[in-house]
N, CA, C and O atoms as CSV, one atom per row, in Angstrom:
chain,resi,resn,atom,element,x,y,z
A,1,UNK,N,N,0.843,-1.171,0.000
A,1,UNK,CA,C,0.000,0.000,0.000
A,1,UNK,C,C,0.892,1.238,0.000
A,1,UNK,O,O,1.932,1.242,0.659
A,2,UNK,N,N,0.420,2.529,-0.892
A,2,UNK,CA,C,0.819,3.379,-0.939
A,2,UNK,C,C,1.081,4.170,0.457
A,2,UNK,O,O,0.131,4.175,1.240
A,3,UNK,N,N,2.391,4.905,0.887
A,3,UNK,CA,C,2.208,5.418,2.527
A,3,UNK,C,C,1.314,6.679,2.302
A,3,UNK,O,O,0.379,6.806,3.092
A,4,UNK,N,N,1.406,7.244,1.727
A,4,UNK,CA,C,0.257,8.484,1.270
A,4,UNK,C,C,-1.165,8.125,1.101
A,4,UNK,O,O,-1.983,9.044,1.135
A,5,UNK,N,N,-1.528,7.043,0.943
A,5,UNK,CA,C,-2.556,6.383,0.515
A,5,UNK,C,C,-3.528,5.998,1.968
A,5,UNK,O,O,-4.698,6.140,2.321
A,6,UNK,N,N,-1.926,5.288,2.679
A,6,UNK,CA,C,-2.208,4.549,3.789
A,6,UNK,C,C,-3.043,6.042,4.953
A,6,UNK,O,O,-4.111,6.228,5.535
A,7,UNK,N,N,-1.609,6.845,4.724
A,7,UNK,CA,C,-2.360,8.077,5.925
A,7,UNK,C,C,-3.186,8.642,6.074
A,7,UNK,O,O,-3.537,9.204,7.111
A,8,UNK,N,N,-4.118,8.604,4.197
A,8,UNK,CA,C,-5.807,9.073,4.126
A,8,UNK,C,C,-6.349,8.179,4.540
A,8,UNK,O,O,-7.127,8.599,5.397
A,9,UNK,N,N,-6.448,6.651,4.404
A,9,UNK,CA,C,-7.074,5.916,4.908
A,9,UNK,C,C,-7.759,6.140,6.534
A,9,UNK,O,O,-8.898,6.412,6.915
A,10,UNK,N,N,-6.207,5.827,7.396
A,10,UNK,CA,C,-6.180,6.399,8.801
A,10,UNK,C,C,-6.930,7.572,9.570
A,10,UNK,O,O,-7.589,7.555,10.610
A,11,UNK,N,N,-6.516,8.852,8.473
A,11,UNK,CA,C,-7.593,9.801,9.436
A,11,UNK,C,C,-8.619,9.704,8.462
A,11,UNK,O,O,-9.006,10.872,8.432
A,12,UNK,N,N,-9.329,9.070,7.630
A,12,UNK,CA,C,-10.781,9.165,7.148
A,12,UNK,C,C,-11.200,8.294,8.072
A,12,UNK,O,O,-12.169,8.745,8.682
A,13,UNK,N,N,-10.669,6.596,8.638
A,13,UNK,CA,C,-10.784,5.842,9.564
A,13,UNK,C,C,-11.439,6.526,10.874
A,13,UNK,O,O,-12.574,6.417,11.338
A,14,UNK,N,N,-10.256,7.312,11.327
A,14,UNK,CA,C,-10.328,8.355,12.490
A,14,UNK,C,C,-11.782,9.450,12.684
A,14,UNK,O,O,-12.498,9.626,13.670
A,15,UNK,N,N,-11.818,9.853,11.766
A,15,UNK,CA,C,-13.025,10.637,11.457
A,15,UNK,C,C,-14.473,9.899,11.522
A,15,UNK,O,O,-15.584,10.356,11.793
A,16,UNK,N,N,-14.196,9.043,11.293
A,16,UNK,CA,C,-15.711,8.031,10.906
A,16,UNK,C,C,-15.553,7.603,11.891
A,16,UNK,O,O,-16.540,7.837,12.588
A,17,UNK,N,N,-14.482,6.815,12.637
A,17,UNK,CA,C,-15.044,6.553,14.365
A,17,UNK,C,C,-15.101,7.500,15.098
A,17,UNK,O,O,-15.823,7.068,15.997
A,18,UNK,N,N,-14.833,8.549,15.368
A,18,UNK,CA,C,-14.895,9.778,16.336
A,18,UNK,C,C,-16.411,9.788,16.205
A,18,UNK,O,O,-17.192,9.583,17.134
A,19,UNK,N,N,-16.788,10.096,14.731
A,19,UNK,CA,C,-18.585,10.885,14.869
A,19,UNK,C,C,-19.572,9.666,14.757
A,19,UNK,O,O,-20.791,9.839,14.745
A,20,UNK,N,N,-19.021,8.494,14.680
A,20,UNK,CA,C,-20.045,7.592,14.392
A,20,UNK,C,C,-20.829,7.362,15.877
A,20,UNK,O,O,-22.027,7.618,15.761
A,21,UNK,N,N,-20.646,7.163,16.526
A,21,UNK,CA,C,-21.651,7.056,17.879
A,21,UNK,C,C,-22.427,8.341,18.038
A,21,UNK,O,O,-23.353,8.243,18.843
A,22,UNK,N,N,-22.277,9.530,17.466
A,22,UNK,CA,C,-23.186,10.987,17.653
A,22,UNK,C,C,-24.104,10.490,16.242
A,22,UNK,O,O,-24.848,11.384,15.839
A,23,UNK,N,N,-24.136,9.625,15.707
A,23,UNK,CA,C,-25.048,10.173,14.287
A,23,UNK,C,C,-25.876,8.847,14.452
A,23,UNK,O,O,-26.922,9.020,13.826
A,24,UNK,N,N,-25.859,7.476,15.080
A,24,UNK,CA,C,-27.138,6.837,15.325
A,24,UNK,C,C,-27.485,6.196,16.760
A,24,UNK,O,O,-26.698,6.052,17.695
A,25,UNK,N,N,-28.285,5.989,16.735
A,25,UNK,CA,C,-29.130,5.715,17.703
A,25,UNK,C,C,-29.196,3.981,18.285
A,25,UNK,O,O,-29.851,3.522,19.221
A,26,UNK,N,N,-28.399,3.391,17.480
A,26,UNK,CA,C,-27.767,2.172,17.839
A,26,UNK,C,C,-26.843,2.164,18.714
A,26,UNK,O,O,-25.877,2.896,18.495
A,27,UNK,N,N,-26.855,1.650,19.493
A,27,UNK,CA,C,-25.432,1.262,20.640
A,27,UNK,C,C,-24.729,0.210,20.198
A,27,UNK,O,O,-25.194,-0.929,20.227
A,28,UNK,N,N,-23.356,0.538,19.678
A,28,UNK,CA,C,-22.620,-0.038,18.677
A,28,UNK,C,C,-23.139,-0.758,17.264
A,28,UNK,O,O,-22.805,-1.881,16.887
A,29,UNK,N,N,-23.939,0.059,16.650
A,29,UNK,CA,C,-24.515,-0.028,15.342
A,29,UNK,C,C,-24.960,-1.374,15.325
A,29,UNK,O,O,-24.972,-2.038,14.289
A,30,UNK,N,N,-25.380,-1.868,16.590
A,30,UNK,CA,C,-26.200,-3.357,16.021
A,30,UNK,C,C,-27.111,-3.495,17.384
A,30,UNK,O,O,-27.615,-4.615,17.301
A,31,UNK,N,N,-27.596,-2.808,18.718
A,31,UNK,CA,C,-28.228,-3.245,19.699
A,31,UNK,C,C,-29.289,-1.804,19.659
A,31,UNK,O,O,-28.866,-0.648,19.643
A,32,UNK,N,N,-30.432,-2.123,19.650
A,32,UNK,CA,C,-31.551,-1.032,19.245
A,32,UNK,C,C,-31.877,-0.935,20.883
A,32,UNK,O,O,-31.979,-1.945,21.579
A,33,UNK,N,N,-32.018,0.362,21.374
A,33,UNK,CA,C,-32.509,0.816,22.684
A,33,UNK,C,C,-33.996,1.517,22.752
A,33,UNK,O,O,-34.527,2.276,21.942
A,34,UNK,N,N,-34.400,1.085,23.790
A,34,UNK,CA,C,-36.053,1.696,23.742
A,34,UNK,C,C,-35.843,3.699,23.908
A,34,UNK,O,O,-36.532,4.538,23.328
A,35,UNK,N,N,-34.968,3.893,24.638
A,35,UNK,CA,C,-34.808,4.996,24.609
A,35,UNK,C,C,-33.879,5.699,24.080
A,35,UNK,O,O,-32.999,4.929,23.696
A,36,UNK,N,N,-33.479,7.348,23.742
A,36,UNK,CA,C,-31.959,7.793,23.198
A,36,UNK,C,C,-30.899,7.442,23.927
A,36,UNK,O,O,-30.792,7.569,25.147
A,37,UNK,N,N,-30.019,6.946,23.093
A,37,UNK,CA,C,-28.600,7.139,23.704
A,37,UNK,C,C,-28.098,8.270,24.807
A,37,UNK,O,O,-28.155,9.474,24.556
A,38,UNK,N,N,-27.635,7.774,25.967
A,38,UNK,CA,C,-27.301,8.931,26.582
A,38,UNK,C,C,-25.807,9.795,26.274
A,38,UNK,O,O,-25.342,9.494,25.175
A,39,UNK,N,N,-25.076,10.694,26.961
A,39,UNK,CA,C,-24.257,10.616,26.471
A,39,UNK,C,C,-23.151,10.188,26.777
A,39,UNK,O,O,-22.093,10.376,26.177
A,40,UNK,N,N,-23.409,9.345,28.111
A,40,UNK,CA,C,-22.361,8.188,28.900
A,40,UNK,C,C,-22.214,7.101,27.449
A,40,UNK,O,O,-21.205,6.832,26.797
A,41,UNK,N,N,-23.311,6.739,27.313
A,41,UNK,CA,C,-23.296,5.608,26.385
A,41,UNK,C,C,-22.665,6.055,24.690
A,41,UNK,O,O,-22.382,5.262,23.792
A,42,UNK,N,N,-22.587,7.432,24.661
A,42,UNK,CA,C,-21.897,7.921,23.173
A,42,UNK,C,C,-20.322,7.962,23.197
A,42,UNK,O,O,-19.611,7.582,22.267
A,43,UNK,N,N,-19.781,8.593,24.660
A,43,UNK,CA,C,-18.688,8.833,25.093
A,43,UNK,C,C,-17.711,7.055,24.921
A,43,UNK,O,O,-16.581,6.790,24.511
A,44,UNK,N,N,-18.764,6.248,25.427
A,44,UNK,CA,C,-18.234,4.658,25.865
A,44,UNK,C,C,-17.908,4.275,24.093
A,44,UNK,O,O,-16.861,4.231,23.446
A,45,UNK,N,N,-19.242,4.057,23.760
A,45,UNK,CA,C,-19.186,3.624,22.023
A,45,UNK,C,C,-17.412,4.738,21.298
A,45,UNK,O,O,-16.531,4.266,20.579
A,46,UNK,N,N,-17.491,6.341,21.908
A,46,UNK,CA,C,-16.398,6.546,20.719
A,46,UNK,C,C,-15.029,6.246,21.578
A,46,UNK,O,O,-14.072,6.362,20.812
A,47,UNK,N,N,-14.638,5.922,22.821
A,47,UNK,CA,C,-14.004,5.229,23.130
A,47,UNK,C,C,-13.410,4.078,22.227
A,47,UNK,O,O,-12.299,4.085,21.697
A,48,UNK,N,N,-14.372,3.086,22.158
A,48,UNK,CA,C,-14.607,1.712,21.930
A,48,UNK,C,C,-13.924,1.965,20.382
A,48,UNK,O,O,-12.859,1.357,20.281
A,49,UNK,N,N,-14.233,2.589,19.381
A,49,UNK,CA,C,-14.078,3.198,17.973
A,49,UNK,C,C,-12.948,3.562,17.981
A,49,UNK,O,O,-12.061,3.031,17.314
A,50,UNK,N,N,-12.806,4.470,18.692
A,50,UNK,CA,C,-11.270,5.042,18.516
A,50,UNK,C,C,-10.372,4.345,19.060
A,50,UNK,O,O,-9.221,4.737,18.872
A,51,UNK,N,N,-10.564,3.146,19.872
A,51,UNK,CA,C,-9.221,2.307,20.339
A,51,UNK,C,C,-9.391,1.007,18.661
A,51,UNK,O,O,-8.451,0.551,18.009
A,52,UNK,N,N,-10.058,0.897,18.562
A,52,UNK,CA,C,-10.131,0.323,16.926
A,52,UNK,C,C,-10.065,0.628,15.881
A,52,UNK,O,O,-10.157,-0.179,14.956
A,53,UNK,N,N,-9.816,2.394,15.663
A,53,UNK,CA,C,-9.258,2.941,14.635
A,53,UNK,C,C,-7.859,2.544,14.766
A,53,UNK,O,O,-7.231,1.783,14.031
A,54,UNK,N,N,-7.388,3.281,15.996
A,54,UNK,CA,C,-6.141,3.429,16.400
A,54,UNK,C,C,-5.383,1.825,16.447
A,54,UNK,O,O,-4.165,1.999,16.446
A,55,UNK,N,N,-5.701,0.465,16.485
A,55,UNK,CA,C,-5.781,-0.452,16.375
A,55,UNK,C,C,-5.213,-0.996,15.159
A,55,UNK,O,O,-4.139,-1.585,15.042
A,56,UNK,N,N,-6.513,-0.586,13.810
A,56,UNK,CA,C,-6.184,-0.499,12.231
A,56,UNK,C,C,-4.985,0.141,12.191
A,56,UNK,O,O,-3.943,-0.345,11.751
A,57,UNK,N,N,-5.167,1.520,12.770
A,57,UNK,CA,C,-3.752,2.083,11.969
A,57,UNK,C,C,-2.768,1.369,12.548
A,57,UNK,O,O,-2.099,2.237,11.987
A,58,UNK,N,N,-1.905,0.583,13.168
A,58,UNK,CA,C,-0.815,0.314,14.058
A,58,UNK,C,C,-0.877,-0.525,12.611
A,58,UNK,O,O,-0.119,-0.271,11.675
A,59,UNK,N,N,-1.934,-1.594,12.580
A,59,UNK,CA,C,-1.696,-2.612,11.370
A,59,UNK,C,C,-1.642,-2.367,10.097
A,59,UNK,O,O,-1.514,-3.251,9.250
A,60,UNK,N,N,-1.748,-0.956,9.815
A,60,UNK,CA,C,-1.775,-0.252,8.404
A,60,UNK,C,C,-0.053,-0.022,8.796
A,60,UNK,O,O,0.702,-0.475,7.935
A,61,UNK,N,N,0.533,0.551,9.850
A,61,UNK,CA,C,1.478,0.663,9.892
A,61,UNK,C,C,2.587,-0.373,9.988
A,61,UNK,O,O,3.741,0.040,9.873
A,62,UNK,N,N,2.392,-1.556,10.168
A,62,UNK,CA,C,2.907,-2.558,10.683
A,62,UNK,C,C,2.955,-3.218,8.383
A,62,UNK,O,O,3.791,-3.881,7.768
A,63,UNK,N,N,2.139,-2.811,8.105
A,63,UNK,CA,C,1.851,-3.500,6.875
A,63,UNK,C,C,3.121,-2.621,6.216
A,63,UNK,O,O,4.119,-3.280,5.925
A,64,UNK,N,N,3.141,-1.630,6.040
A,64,UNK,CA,C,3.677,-0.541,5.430
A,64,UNK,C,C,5.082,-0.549,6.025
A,64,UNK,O,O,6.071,-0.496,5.294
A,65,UNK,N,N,5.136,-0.593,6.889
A,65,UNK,CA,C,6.874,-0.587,7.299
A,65,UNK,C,C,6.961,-1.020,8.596
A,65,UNK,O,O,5.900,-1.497,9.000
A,66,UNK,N,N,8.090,-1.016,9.590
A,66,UNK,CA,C,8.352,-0.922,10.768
A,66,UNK,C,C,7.639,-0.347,11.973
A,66,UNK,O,O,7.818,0.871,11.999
A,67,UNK,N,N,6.786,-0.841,13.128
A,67,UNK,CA,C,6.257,-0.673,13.926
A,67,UNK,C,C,7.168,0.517,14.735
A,67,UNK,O,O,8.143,0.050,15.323
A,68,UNK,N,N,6.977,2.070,14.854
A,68,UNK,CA,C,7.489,2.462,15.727
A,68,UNK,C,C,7.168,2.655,17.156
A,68,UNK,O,O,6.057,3.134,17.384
A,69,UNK,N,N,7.881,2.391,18.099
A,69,UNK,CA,C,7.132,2.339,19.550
A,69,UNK,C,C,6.700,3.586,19.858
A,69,UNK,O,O,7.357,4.511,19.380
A,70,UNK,N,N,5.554,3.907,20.685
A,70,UNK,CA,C,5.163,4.981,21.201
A,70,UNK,C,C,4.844,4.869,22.700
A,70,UNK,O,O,4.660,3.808,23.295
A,71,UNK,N,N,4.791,6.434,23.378
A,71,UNK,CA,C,5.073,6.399,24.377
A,71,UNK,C,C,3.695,7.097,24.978
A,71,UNK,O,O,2.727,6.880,24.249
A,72,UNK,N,N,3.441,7.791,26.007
A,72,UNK,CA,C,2.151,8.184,26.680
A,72,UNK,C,C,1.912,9.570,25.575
A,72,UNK,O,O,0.816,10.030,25.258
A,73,UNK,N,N,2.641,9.835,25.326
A,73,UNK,CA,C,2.399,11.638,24.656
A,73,UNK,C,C,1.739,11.372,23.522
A,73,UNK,O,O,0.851,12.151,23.177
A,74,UNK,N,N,2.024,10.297,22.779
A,74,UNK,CA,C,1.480,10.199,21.436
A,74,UNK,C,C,0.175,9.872,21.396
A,74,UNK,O,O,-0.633,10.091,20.494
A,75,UNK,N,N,-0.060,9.056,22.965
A,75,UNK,CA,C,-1.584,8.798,23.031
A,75,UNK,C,C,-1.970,9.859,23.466
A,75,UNK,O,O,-3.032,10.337,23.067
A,76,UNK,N,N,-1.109,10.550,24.493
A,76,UNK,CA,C,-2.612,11.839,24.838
A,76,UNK,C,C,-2.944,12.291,23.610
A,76,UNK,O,O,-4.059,12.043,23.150
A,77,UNK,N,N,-1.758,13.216,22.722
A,77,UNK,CA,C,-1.916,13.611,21.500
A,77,UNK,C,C,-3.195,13.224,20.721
A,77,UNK,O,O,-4.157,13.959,20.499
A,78,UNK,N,N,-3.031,11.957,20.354
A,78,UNK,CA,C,-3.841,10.866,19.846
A,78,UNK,C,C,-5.507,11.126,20.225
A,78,UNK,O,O,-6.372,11.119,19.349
A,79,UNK,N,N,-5.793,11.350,21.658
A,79,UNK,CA,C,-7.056,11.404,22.276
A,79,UNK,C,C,-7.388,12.949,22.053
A,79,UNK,O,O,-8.545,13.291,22.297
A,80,UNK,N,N,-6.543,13.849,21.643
A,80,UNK,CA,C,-7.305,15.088,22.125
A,80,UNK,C,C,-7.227,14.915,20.428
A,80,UNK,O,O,-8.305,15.323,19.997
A,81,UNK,N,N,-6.662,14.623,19.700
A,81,UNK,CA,C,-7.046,14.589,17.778
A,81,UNK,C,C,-8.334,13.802,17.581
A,81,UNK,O,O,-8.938,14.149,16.566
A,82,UNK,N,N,-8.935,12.794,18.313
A,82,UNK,CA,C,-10.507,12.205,18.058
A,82,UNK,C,C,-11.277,13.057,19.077
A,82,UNK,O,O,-12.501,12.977,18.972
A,83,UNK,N,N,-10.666,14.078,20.312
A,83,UNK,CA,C,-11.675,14.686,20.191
A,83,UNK,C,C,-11.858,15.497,19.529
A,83,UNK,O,O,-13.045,15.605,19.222
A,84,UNK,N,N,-10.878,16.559,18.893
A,84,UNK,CA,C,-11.683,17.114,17.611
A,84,UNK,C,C,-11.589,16.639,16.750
A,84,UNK,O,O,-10.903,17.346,16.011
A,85,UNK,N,N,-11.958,15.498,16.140
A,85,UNK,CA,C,-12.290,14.824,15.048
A,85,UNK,C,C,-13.716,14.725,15.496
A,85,UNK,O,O,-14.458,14.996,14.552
A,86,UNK,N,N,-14.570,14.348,16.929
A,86,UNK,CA,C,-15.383,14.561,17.050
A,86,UNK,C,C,-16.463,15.693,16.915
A,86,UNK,O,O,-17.685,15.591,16.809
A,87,UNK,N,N,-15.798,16.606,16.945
A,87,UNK,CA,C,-16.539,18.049,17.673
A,87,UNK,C,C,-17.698,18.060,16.692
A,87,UNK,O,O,-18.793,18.494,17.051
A,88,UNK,N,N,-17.520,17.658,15.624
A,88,UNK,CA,C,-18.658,17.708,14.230
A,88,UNK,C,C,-20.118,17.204,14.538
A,88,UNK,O,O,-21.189,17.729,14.233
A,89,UNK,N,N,-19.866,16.049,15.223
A,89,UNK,CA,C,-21.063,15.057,15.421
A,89,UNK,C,C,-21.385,15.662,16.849
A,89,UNK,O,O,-22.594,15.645,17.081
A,90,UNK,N,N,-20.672,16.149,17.780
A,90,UNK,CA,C,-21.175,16.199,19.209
A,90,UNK,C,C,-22.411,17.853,19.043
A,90,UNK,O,O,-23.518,18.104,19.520
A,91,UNK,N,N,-21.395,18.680,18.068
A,91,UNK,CA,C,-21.900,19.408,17.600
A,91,UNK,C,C,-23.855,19.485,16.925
A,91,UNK,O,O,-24.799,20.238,17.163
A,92,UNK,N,N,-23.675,18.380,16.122
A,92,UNK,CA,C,-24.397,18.392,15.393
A,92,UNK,C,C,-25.974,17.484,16.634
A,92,UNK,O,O,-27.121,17.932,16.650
A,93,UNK,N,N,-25.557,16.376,17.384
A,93,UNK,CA,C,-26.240,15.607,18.057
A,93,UNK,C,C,-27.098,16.664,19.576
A,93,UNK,O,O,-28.252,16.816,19.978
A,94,UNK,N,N,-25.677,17.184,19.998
A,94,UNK,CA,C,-26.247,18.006,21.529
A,94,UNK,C,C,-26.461,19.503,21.445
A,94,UNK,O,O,-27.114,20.001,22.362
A,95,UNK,N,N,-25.848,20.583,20.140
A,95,UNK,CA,C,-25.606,21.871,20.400
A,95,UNK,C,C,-26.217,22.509,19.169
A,95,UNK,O,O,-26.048,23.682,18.833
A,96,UNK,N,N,-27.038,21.487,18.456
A,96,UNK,CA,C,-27.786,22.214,17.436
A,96,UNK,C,C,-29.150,22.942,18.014
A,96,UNK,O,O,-29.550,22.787,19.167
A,97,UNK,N,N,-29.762,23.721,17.069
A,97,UNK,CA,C,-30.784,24.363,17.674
A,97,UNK,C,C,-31.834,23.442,16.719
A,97,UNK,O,O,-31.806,23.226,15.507
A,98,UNK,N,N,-32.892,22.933,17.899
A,98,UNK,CA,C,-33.663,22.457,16.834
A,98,UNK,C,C,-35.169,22.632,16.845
A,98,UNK,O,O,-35.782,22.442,17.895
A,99,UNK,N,N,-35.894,23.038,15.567
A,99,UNK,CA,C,-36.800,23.773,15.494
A,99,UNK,C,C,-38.045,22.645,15.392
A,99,UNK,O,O,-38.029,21.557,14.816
A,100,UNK,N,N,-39.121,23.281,16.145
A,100,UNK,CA,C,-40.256,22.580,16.013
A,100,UNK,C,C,-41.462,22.428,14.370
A,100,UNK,O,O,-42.103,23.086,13.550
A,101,UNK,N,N,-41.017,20.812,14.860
A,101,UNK,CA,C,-41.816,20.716,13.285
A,101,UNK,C,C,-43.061,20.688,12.555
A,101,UNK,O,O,-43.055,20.601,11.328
């Protein structure tokens, strides 16, 4: 795989798990709840996503070349980049204004 190729992959990866728990109403896109998602249960799901993006990419990286080790910084780093990778969907789910229909 192309490494340029590989690194769009990764943050389009990144992007799609950050907002995917703000845009349905499934708890992990396969268990239907009688009521909305709270946002304990959105926070848990993009957890869950983003340790499985981050997951893929190690093996996108592992495919592509040499595993480099990382240390705590790269994960904080790492966590505050899916949260704004999130901000779109949290945006769009809790801080929209929404008009009566």
């Amino acid at each position: 795989m192309d490494p340029n190729a590989a690194a769009w992959l990764v943050l389009a990866l990144g992007l799609l798990a950050a907002n995917l728990p703000f845009f349905t109403e499934r708890l992990f896109l396969v268990i239907g709840l009688a009521d909305a998602k709270s946002l304990a249960w959105r926070l848990l799901e993009w957890a869950v996503y983003c340790t499985l993006a981050t997951a893929a990419a190690r093996l996108v990286e592992a495919r592509i070349g040499q595993l480099h080790p990382q240390g705590w910084a790269f994960y904080a780093v790492l966590a505050c980049l899916y949260l704004t990778f999130a901000f779109p969907g949290f945006v769009w789910r809790h801080l929209r204004k929404r008009h009566p229909g």
